[in-house]
C-alpha positions in Angstrom: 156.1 -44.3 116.3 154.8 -42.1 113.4 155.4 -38.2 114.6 154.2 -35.2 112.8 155.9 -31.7 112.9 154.6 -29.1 111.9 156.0 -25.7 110.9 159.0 -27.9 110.1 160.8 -25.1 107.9 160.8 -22.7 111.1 163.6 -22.6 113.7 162.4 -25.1 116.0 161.3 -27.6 113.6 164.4 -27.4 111.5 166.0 -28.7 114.6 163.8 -31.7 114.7 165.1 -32.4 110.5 168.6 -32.7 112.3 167.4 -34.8 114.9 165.9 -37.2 112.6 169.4 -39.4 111.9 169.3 -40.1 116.0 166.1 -41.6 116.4 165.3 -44.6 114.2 162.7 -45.3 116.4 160.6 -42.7 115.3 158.7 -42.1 111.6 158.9 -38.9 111.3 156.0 -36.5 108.6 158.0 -33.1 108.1 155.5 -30.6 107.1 155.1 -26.4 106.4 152.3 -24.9 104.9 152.7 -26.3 101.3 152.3 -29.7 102.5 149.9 -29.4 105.7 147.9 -26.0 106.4 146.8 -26.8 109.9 144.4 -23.7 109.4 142.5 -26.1 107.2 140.5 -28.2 109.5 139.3 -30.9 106.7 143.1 -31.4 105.4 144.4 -31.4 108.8 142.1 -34.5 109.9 142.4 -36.3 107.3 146.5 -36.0 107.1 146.6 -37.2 110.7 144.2 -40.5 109.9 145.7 -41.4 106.5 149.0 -41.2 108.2 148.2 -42.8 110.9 150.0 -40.2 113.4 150.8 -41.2 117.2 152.7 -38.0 118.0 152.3 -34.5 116.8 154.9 -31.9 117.5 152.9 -28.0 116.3 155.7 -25.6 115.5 153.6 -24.0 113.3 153.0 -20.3 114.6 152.4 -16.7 113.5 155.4 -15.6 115.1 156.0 -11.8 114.0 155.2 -10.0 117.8 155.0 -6.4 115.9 153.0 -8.4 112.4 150.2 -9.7 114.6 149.1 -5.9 116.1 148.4 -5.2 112.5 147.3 -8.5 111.6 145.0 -9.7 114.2 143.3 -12.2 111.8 146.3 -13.8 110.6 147.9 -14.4 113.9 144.6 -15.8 115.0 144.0 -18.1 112.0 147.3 -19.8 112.7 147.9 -19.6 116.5 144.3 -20.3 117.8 142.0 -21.7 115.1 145.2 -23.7 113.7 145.7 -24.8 117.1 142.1 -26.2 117.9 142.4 -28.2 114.0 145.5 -29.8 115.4 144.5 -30.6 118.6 140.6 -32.0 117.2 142.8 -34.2 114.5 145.2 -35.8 117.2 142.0 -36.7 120.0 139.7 -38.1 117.1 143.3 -40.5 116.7 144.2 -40.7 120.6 147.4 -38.9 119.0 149.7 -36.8 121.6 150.3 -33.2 121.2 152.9 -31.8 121.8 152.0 -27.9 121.5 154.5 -25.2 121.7 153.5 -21.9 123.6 155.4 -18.2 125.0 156.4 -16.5 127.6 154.5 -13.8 126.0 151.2 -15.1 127.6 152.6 -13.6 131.0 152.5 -9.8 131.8 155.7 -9.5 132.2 156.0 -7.7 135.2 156.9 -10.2 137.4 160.1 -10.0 139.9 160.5 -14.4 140.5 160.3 -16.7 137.8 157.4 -17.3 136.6 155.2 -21.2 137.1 153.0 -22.4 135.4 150.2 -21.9 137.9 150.9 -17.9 137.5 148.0 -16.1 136.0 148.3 -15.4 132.3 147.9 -11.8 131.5 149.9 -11.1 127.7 149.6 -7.6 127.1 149.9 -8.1 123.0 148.7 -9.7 120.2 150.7 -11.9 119.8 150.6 -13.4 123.2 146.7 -13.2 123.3 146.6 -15.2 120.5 149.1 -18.0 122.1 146.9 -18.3 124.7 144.2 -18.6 122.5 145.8 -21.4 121.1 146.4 -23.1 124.6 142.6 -22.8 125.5 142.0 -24.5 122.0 144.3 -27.6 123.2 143.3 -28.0 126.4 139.3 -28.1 125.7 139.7 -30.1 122.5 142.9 -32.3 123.2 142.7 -35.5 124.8 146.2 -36.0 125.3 148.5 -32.8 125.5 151.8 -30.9 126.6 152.0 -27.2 126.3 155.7 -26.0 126.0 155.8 -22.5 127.3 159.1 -21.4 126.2 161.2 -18.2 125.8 163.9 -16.1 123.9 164.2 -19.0 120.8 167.2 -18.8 118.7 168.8 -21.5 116.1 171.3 -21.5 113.7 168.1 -22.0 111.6 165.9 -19.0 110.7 165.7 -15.8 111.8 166.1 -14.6 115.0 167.7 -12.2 117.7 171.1 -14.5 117.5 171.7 -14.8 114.0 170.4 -10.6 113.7 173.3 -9.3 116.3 175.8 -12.2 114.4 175.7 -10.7 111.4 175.5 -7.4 112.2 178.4 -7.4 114.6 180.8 -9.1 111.7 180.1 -5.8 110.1 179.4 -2.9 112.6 181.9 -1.4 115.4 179.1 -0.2 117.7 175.4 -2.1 118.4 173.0 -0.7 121.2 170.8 -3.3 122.9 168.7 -3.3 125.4 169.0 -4.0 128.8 165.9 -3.8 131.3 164.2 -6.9 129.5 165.2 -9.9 131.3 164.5 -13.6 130.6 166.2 -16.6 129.5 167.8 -17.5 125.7 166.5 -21.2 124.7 168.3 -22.9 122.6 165.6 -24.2 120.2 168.0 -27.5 119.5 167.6 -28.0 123.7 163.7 -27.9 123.5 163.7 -30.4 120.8 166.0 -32.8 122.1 164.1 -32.6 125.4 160.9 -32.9 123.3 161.8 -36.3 121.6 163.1 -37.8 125.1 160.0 -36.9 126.5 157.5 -38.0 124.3 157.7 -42.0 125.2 157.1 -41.1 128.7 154.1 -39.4 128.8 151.5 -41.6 130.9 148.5 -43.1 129.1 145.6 -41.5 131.1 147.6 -37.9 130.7 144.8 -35.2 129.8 146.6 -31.9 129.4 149.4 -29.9 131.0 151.5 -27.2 130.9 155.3 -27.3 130.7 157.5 -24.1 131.2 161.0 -24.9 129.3 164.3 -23.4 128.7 167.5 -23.1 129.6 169.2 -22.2 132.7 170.2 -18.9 133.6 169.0 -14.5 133.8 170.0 -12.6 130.6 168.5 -9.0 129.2 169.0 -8.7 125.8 172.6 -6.9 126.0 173.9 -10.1 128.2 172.8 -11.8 125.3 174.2 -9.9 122.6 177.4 -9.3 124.6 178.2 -13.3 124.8 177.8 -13.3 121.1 180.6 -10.9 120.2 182.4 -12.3 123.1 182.3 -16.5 122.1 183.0 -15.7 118.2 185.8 -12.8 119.2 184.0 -9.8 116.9 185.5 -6.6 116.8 182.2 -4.7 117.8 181.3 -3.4 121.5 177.8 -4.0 122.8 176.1 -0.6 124.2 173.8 -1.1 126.8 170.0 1.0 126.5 166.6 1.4 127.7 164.1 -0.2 125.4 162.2 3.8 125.5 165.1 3.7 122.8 163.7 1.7 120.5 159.8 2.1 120.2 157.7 -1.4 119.0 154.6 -2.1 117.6 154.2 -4.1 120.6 155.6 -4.0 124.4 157.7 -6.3 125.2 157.8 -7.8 128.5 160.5 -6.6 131.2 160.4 -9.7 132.9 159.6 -13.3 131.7 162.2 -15.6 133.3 160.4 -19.1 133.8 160.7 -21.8 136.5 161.3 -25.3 134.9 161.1 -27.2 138.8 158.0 -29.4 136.9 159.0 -29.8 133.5 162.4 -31.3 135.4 160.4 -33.2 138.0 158.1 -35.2 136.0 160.7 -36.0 132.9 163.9 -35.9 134.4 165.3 -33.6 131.7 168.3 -31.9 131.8 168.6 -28.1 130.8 172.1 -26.7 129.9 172.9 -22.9 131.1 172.1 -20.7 128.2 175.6 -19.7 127.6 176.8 -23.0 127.3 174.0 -23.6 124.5 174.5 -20.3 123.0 178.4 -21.5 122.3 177.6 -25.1 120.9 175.1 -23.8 118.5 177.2 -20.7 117.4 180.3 -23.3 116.8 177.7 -24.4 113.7 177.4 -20.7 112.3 
C-alpha cells in the first residue's frame, strides 16, 4: 500500500520515519513543505495521482496556538484550505485520509471527558481553524478518519516535554501550571495505532471522528513533575494558576477525551500516559 505523510519533519510524522523499518507492507511518500505544499491545490492532486497514493496520513498543520491569533491567514491556509486540497486529492483517487485534529476544537470547560458527539465550541484561533479543516474533510472526503488528539509530545520536535527537559537539567526551580487538565499523547502511540488501523477501515466508510490518546488525568505540573521524577533532575516543580502566565491565546482548563469508540471499532490499545512518557524519555 502506497501511504503519504505529510508534515513528515514535524513531531508526529517523524514518528512515522521510525516506523517505516516495521512495516514492509507499506510504501511509504515522506513529505514537508519543500517536497509537497498541501496549500497548493494543483501540486497536491497531481502528487497524489502520479504516485498513485491509497493512504494519506496529513500531519501537516499550523501548529503555534499563540502564532495563529496574529496570523489568522497563515493558520487558515494550512489548517483549512490545506486540509480541503488533501482531502479533494485523496476522493478524486478513492485514497483514505487519515486527518489529524485537537482537543482545541472543544471549549474547554467541560467537567467528563469529552466524545466525539460533544458540541465543538474552540475559543481560539487555532482551534477555529482545526475545525475548519475537519468541515473541509468531511464535505470533500470520501473516505476519512479525523484523529482528535491532545497534549502531543516526541522526542522529535518541539514541544512541552522536551521544553521542561531541558530546562530542568539546568534550573533548580520551574513553575507550571496546574488548573489545565487533560491527557499527554505520546505522538509515537497515535502513530503506531494509526498504521494498525489503517487496513481495517471498511470499504463503504464515509467519514468519522476518532478521539485518541493515552490513558490517564494530568494538568500540566503532573506532567512536568513525572519528567524530573523518571530522569532523577535536581529541579522541583512549583505548582501555579495559569493567571500567572498570560497567552496570546486561552488555553482550555479542561480537555480530557473519551477514547470508548476509537477502542471499540479498532481494538486499539492505549498505554497510560506515564508509562509512554517513560519509554519515549528512555530515547532522550
Amino acid at each position: 500500500m502506497n501511504i503519504l505523510i505529510t508534515g513528515s519533519n514535524g513531531q508526529l510524522g517523524s514518528e512515522f520515519r521510525e516506523l517505516e523499518k516495521e512495516y514492509t507492507s507499506y510504501k511509504f511518500f515522506f513529505t514537508d513543505l519543500n517536497e509537497l505544499d498541501i496549500t497548493n491545490a494543483e501540486k497536491t492532486m497531481q502528487f497524489v495521482k502520479s504516485n498513485k497514493i491509497e493512504a494519506a496520513v496529513n500531519c501537516a498543520a499550523f501548529t503555534s496556538v499563540d502564532g495563529a491569533e496574529t496570523q489568522k491567514s497563515g493558520a487558515t491556509l494550512i489548517n483549512a484550505t490545506g486540509a480541503k486540497n488533501i482531502a479533494n486529492a485523496c476522493a478524486k483517487v478513492n485514497a483514505l485520509l487519515i486527518h489529524i485534529s485537537t482537543d482545541y476544537v472543544f471549549e474547554g470547560r467541560n467537567f467528563k471527558p469529552y466524545t466525539e458527539n460533544d458540541t465543538a465550541g474552540p475559543k481560539t484561533t487555532y482551534g477555529k481553524t482545526k475545525l475548519d479543516g475537519e468541515i473541509e474533510v468531511i464535505f470533500n472526503a470520501k473516505r476519512a478518519l479525523i484523529f482528535r488528539t491532545s497534549w502531543l509530545y516526541s522526542s522529535y520536535g518541539n514541544n512541552f516535554m522536551k521544553t521542561i527537559f531541558e530546562k530542568a537539567k539546568k534550573e533548580k526551580e520551574l513553575k507550571v501550571v496546574y488548573d489545565q487538565v487533560g491527557t499527554p499523547t505520546y505522538a509515537g502511540d497515535l502513530a503506531r495505532a494509526i498504521l494498525e488501523i489503517i487496513p481495517r477501515v471498511p470499504q463503504k466508510i464515509r467519514t468519522e471522528i476518532y478521539n485518541f490518546s493515552n490513558e490517564g488525568v494530568a494538568s500540566w505540573y503532573d506532567f512536568a513533575h513525572a519528567i524530573v521524577r523518571i530522569k532523577n533532575l535536581d529541579c522541583n516543580i512549583e505548582p501555579v494558576l495559569s493567571k500567572e502566565f498570560p497567552t496570546e491565546a486561552v488555553r482550555p482548563h479542561y480537555s480530557v477525551l473519551n477514547k470508548a469508540r476509537v477502542k471499540k471499532d479498532f481494538g486499539v490499545s492505549l498505554p497510560h500516559w506515564r508509562d509512554s512518557l517513560e519509554k519515549c524519555l528512555a530515547k532522550m
